[in-house]
Backbone atoms as SQL, in Angstrom:
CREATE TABLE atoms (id INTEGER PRIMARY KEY, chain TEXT, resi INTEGER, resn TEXT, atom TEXT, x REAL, y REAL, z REAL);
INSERT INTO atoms VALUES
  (1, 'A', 1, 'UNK', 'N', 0.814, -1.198, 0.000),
  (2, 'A', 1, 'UNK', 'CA', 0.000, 0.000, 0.000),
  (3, 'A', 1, 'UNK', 'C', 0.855, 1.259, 0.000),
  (4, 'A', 2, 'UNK', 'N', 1.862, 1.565, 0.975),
  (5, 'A', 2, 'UNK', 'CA', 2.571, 2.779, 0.751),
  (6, 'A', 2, 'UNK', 'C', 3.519, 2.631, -0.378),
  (7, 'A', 3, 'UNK', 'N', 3.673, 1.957, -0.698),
  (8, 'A', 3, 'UNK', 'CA', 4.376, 1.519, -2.053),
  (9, 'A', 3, 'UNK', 'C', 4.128, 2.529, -2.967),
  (10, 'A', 4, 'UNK', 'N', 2.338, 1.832, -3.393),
  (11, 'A', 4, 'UNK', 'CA', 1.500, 2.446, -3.915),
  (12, 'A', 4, 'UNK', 'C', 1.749, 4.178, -4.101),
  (13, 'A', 5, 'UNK', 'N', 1.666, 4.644, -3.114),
  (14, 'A', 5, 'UNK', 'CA', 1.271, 5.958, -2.609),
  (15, 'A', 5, 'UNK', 'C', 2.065, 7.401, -3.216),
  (16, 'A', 6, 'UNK', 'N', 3.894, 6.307, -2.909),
  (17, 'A', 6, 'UNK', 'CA', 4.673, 7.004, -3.077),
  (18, 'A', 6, 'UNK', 'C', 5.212, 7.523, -4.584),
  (19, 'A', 7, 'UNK', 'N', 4.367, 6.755, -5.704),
  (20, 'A', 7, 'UNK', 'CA', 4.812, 6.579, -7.007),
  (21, 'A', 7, 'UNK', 'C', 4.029, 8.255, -7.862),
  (22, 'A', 8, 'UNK', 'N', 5.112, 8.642, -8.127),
  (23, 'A', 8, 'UNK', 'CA', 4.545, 9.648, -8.468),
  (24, 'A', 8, 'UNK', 'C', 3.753, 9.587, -9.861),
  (25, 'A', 9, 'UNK', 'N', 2.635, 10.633, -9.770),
  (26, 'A', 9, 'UNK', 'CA', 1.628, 10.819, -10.970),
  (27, 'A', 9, 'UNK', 'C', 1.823, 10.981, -11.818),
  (28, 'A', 10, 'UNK', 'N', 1.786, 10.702, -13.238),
  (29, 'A', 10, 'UNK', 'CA', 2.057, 11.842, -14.464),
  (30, 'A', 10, 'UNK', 'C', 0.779, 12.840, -14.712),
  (31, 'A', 11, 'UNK', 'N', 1.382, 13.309, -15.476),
  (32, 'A', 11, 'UNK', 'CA', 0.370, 14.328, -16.150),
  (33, 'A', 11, 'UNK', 'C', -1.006, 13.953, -16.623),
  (34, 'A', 12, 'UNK', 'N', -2.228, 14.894, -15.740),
  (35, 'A', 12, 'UNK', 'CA', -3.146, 14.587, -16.093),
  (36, 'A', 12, 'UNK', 'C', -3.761, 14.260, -17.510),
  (37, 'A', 13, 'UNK', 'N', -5.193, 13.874, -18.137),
  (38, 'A', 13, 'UNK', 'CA', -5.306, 14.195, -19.649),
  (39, 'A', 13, 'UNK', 'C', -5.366, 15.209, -19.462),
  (40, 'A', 14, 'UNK', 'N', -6.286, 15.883, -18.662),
  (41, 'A', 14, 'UNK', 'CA', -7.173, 17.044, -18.639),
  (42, 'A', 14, 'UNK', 'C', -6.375, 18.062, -18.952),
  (43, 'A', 15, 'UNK', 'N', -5.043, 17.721, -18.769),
  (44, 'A', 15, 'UNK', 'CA', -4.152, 18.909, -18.842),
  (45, 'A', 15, 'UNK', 'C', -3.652, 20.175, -17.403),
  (46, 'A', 16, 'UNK', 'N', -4.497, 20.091, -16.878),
  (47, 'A', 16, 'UNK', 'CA', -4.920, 20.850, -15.688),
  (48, 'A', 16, 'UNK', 'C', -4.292, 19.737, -14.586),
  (49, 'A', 17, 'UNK', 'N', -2.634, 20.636, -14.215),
  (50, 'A', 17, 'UNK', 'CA', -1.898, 20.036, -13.869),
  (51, 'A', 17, 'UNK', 'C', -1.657, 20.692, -12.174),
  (52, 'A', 18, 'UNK', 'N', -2.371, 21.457, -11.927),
  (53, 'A', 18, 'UNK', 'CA', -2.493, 22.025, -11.064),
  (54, 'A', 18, 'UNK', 'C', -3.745, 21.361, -9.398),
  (55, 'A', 19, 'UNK', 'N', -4.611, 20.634, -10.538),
  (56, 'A', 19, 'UNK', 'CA', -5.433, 20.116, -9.762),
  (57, 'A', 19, 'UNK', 'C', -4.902, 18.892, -9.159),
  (58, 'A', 20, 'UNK', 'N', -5.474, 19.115, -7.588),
  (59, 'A', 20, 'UNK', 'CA', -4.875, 17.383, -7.144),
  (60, 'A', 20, 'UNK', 'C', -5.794, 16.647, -6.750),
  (61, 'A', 21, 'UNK', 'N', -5.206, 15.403, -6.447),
  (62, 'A', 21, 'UNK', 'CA', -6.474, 14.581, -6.543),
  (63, 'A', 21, 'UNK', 'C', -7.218, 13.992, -5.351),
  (64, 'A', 22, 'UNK', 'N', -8.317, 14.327, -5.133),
  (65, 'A', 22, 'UNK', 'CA', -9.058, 14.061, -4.077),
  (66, 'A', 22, 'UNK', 'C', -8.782, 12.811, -3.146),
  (67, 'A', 23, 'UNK', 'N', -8.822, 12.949, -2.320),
  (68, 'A', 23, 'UNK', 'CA', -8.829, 11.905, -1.104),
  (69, 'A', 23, 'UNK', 'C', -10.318, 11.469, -0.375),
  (70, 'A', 24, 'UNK', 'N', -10.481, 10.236, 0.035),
  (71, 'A', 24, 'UNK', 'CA', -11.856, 10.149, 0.919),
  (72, 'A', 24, 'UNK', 'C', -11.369, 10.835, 2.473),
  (73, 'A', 25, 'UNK', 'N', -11.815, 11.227, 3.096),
  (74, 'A', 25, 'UNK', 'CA', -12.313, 11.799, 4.400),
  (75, 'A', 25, 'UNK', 'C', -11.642, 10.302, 5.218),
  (76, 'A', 26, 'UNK', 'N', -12.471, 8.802, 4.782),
  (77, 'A', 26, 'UNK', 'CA', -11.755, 8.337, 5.755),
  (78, 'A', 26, 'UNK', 'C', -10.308, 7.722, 5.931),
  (79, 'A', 27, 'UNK', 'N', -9.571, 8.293, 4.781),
  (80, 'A', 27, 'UNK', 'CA', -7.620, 7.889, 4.151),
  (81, 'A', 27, 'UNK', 'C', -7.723, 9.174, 5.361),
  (82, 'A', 28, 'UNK', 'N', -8.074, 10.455, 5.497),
  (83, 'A', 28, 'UNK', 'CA', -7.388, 11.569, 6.399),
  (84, 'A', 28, 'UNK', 'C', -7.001, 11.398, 7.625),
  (85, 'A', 29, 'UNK', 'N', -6.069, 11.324, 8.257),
  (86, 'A', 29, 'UNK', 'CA', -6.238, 10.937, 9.343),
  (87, 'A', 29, 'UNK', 'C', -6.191, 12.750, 10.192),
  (88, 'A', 30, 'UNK', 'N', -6.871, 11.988, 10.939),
  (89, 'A', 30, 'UNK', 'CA', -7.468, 13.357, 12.068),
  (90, 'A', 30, 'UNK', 'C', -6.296, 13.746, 13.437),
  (91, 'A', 31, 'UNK', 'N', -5.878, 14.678, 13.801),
  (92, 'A', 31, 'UNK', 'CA', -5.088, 14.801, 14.366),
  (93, 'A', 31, 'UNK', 'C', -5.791, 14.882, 15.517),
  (94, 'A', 32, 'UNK', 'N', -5.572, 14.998, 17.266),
  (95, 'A', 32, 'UNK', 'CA', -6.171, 15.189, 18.131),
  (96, 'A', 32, 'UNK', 'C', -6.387, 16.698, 18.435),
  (97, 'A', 33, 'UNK', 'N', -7.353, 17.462, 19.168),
  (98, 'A', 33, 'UNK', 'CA', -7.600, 18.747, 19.848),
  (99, 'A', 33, 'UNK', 'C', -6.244, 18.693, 20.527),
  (100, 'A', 34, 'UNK', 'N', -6.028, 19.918, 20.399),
  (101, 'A', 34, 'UNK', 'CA', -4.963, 20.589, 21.676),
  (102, 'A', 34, 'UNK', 'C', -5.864, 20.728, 22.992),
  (103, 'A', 35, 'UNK', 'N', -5.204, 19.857, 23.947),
  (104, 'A', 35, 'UNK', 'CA', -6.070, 20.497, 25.404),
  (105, 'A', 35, 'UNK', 'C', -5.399, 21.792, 26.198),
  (106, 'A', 36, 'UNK', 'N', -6.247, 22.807, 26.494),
  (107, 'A', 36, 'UNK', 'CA', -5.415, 23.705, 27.296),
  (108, 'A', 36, 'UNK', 'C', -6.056, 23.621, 28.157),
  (109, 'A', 37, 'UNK', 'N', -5.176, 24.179, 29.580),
  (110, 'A', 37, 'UNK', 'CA', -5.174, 23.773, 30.857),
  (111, 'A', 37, 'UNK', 'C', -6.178, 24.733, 31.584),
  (112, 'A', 38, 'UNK', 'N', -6.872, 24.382, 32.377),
  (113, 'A', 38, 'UNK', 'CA', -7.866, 24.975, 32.731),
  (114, 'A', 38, 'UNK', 'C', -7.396, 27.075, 33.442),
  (115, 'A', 39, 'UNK', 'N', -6.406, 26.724, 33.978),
  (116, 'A', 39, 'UNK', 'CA', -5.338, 27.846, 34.208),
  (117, 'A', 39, 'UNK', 'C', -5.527, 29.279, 32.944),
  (118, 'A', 40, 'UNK', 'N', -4.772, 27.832, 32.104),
  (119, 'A', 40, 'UNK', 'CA', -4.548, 28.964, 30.458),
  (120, 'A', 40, 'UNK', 'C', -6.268, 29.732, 30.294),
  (121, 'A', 41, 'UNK', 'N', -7.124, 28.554, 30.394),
  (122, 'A', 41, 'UNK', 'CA', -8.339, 28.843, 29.915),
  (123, 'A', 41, 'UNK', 'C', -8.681, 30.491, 30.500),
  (124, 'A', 42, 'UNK', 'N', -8.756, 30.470, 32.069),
  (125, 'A', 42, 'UNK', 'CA', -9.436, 31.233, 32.711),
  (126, 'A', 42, 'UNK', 'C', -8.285, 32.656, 32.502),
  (127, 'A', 43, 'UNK', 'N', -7.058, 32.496, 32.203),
  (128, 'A', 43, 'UNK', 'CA', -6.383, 33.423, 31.442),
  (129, 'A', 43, 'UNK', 'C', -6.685, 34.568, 30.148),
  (130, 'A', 44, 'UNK', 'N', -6.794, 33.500, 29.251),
  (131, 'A', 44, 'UNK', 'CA', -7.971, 33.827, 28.086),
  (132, 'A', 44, 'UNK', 'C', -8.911, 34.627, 29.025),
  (133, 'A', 45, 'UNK', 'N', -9.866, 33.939, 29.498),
  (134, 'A', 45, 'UNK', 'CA', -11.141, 34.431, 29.845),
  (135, 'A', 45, 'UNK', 'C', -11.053, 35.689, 30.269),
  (136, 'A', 46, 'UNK', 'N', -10.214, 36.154, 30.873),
  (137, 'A', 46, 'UNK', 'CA', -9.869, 37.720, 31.804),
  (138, 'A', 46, 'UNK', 'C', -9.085, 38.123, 30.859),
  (139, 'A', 47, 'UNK', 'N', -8.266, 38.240, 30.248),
  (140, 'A', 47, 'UNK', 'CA', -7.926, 39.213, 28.689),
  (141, 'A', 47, 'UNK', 'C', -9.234, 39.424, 28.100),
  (142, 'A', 48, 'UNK', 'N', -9.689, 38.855, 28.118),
  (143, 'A', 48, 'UNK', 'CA', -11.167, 38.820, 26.864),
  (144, 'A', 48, 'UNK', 'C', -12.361, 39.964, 27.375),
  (145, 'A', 49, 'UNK', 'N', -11.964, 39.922, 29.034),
  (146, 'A', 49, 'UNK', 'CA', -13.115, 40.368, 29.480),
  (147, 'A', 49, 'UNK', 'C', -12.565, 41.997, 29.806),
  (148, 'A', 50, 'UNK', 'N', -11.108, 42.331, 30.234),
  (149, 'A', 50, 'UNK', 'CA', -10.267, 43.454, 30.191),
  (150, 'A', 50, 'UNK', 'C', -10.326, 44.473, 28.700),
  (151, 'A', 51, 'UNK', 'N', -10.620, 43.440, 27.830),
  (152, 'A', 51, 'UNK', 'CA', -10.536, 44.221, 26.202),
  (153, 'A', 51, 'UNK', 'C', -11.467, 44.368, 25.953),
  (154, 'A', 52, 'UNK', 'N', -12.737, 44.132, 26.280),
  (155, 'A', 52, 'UNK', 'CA', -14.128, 44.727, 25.998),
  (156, 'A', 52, 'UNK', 'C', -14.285, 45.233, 27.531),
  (157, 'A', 53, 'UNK', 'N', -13.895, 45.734, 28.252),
  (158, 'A', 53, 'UNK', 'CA', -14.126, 46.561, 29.640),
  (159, 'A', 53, 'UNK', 'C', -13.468, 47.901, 28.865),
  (160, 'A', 54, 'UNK', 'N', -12.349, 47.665, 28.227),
  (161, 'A', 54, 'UNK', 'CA', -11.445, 48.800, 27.556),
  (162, 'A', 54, 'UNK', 'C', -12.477, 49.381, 26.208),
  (163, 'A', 55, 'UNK', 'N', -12.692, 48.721, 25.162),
  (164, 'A', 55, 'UNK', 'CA', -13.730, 48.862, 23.991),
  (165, 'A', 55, 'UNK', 'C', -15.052, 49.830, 24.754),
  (166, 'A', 56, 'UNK', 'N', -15.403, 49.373, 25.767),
  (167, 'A', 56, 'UNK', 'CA', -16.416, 49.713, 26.409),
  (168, 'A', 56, 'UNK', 'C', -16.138, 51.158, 26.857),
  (169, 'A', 57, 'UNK', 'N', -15.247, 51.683, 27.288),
  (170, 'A', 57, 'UNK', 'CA', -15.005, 52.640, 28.090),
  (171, 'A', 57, 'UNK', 'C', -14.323, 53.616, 26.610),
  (172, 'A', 58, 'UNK', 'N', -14.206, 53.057, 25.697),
  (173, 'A', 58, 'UNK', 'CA', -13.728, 54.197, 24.479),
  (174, 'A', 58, 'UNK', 'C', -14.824, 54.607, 24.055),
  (175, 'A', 59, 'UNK', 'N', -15.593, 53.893, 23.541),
  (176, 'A', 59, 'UNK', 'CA', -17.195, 53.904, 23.342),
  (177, 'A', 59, 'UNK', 'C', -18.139, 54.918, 24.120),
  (178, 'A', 60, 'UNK', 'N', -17.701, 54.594, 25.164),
  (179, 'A', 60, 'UNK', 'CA', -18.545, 56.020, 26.378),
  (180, 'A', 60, 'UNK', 'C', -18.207, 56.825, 26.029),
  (181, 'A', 61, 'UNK', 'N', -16.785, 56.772, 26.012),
  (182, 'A', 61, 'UNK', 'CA', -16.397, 58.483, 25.877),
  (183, 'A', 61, 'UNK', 'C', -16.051, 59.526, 24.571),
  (184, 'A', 62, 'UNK', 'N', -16.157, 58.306, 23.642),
  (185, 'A', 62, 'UNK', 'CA', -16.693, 59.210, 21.925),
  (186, 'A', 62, 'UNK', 'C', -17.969, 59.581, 22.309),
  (187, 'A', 63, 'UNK', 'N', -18.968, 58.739, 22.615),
  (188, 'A', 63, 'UNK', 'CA', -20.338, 59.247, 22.677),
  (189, 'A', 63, 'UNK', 'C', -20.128, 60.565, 23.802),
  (190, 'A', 64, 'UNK', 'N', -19.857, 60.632, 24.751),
  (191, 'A', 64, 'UNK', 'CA', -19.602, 61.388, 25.355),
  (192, 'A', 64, 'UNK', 'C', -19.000, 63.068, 25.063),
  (193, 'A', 65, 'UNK', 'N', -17.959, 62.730, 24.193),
  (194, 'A', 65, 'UNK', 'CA', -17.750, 63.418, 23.475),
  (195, 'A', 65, 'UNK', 'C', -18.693, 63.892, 21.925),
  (196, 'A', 66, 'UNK', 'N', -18.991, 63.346, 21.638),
  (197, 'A', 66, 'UNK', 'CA', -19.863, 63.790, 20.830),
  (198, 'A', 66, 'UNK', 'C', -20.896, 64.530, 20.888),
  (199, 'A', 67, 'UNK', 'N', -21.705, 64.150, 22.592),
  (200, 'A', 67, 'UNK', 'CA', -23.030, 64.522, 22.967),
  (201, 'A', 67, 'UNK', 'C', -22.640, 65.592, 23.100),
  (202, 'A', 68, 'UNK', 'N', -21.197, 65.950, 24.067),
  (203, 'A', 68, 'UNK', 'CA', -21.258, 67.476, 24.459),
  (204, 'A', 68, 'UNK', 'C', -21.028, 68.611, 23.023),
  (205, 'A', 69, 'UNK', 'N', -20.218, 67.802, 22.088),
  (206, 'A', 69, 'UNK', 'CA', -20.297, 68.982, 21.018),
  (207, 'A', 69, 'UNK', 'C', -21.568, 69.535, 20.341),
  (208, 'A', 70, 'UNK', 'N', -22.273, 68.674, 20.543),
  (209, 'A', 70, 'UNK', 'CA', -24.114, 68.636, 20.134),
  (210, 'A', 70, 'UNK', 'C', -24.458, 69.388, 20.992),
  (211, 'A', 71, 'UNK', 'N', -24.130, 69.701, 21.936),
  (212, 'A', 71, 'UNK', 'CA', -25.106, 70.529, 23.053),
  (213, 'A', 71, 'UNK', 'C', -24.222, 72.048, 22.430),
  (214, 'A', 72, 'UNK', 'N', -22.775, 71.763, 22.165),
  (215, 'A', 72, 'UNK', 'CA', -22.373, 73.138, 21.882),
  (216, 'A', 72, 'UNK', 'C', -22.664, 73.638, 21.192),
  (217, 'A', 73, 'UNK', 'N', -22.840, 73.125, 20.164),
  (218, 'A', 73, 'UNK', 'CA', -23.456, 73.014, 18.434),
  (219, 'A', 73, 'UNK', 'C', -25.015, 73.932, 19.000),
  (220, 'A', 74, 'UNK', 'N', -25.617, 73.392, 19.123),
  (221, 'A', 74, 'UNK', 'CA', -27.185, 73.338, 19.597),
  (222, 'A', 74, 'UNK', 'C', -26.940, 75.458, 20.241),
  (223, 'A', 75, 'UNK', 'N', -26.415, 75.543, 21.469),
  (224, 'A', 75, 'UNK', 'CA', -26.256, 76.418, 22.239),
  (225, 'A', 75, 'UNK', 'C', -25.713, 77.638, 21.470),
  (226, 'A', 76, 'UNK', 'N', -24.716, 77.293, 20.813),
  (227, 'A', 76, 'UNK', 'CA', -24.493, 78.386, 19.833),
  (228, 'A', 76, 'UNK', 'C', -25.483, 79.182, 18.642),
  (229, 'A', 77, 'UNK', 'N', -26.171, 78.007, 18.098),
  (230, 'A', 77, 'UNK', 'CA', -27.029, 78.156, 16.747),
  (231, 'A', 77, 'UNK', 'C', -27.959, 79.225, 17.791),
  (232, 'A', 78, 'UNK', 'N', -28.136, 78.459, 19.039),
  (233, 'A', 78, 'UNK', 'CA', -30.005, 79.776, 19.984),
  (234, 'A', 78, 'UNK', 'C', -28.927, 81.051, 19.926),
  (235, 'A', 79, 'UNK', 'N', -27.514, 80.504, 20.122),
  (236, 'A', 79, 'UNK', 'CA', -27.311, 82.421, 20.713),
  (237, 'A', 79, 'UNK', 'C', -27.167, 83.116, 19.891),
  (238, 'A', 80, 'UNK', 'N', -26.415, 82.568, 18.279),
  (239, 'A', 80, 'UNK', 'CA', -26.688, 83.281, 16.932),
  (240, 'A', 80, 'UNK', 'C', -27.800, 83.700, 16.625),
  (241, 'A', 81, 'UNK', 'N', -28.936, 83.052, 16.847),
  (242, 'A', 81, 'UNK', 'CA', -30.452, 83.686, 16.341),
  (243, 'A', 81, 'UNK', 'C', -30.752, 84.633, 17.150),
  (244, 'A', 82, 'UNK', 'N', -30.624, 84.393, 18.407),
  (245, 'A', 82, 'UNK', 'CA', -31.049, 85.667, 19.717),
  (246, 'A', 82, 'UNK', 'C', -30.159, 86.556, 19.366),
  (247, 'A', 83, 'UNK', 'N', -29.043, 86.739, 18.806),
  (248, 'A', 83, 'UNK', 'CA', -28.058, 87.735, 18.495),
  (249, 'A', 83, 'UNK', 'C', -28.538, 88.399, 17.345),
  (250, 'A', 84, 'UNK', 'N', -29.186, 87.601, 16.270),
  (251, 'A', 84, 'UNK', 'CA', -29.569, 88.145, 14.949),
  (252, 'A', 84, 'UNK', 'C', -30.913, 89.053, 15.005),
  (253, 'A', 85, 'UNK', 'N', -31.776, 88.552, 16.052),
  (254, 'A', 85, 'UNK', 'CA', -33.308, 88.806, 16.073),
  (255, 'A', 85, 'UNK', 'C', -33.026, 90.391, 17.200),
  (256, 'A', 86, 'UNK', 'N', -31.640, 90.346, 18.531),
  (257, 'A', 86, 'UNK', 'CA', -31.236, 91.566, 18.480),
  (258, 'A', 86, 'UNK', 'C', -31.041, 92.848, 17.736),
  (259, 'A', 87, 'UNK', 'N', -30.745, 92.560, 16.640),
  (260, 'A', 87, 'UNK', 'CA', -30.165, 93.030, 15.919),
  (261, 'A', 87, 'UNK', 'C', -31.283, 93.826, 14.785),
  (262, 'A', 88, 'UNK', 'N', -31.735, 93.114, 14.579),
  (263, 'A', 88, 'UNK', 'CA', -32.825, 93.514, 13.708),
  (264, 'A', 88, 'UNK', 'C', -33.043, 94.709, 13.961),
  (265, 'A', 89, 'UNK', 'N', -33.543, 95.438, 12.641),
  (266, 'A', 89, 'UNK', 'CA', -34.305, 96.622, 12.775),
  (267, 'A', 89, 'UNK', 'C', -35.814, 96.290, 12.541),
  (268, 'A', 90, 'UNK', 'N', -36.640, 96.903, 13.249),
  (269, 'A', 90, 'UNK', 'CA', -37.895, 96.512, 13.356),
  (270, 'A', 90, 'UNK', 'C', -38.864, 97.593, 13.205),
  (271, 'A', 91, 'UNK', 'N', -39.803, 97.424, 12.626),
  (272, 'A', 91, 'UNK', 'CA', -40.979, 98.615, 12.086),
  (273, 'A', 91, 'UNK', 'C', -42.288, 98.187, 12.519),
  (274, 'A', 92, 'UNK', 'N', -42.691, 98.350, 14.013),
  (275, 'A', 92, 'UNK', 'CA', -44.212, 97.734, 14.231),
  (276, 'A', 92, 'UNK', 'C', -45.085, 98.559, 13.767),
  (277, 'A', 93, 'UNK', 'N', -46.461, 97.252, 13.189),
  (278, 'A', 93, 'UNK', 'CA', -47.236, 97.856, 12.787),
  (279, 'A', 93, 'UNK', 'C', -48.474, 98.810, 14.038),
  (280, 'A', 94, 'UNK', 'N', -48.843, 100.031, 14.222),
  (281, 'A', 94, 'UNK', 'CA', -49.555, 100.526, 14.970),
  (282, 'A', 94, 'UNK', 'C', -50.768, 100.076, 14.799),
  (283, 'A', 95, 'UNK', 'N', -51.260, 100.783, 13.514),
  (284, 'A', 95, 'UNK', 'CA', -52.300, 100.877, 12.718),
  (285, 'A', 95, 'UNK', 'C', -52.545, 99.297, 12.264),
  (286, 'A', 96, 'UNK', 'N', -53.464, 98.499, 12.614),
  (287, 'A', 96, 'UNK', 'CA', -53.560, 97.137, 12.249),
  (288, 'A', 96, 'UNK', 'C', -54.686, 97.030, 10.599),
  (289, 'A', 97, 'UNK', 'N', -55.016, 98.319, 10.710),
  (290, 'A', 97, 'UNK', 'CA', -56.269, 98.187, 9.718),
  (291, 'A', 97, 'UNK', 'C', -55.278, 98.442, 8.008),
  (292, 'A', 98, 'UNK', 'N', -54.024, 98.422, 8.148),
  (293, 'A', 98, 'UNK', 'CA', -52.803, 98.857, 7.086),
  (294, 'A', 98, 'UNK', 'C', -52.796, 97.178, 6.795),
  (295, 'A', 99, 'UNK', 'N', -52.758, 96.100, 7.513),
  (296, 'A', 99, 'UNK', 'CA', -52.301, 94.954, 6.915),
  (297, 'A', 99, 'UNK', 'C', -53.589, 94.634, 6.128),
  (298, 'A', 100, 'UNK', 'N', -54.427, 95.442, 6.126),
  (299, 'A', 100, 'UNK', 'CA', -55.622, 94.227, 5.420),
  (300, 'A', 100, 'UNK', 'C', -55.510, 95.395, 4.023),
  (301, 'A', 101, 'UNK', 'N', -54.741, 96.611, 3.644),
  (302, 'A', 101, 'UNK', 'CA', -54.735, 96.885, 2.485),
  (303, 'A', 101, 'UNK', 'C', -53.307, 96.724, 1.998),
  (304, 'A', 102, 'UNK', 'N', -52.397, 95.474, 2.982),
  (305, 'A', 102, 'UNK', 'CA', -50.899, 95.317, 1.982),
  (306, 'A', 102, 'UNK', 'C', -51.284, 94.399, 1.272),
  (307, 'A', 103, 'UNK', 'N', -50.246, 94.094, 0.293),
  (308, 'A', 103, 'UNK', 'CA', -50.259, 93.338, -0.893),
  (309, 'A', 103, 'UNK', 'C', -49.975, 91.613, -0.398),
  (310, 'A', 104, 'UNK', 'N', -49.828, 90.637, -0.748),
  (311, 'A', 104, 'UNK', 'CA', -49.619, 89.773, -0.365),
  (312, 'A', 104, 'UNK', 'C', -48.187, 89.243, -0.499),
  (313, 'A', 105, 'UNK', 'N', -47.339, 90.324, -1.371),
  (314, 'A', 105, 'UNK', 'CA', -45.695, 90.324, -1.002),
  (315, 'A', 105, 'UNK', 'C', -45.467, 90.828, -0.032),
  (316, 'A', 106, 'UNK', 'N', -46.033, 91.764, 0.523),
  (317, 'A', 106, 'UNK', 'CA', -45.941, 92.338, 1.951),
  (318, 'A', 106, 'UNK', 'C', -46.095, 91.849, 2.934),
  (319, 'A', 107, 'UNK', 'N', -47.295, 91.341, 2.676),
  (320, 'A', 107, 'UNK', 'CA', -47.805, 90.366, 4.184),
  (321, 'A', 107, 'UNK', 'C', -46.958, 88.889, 4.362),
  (322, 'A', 108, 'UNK', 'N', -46.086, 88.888, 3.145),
  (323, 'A', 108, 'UNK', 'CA', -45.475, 87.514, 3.763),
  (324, 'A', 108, 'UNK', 'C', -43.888, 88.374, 4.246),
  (325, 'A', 109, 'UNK', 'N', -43.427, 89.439, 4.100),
  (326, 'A', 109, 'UNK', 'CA', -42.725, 89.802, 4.937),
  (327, 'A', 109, 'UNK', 'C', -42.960, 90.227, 6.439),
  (328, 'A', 110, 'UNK', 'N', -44.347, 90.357, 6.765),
  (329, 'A', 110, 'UNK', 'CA', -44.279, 91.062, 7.881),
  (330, 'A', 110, 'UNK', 'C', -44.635, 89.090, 9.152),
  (331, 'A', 111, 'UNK', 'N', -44.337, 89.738, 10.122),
  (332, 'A', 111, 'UNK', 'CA', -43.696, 88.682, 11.313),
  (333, 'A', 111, 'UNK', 'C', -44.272, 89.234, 11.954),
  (334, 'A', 112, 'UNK', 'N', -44.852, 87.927, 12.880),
  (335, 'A', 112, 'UNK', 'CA', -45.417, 88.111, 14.471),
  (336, 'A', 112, 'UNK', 'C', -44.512, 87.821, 15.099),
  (337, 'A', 113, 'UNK', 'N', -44.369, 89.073, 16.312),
  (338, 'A', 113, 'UNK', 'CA', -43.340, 88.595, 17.049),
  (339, 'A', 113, 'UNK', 'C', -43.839, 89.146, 18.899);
């Protein structure tokens, strides 16, 4: 049988010399699991649990960071508008009986405020 085994192939017909040739599953022989020691195991286990304690705590603090630039973001845009609506020059109407003879380009400029 190893006789057999060792004799080398020639060239396929197919030409396709690259392909090799299948084996059954039960010619493979199976090597055994590595056992690791219950020690190693619980080793593993606490790295594993240290690197997502770490993942975890980067995670907080992008969000963290993020939330507060959103609030800055947010806080700025009110004080730009309260700064702009300062600012304004403003023409109240006295006479209310004037809006019912403006034009309707007019009346979409004028603001309740």
């Amino acid at each position: 049988m190893e006789l057999l085994k060792n004799i080398p192939k020639g060239k396929p017909k197919s030409g396709r010399v690259w392909k090799s040739e299948k084996s059954r599953f039960s010619e493979k022989r199976l090597d055994k699991t590595l056992k690791t020691s219950w020690a190693k195991k619980m080793q593993l286990k606490a790295e594993k649990k240290s690197i997502k304690s770490f993942e975890k705590q980067l995670k907080e603090d992008r969000n963290r960071q993020l939330e507060e630039k959103r609030k800055r973001q947010e806080e700025n845009k009110k004080r730009r508008l309260e700064n702009e609506r300062k600012n304004e020059v403003v023409q109240p109407i006295k006479n209310t009986a004037k809006i019912k003879r403006m034009k309707k380009k007019q009346l979409r400029q004028v603001q309740k405020r």
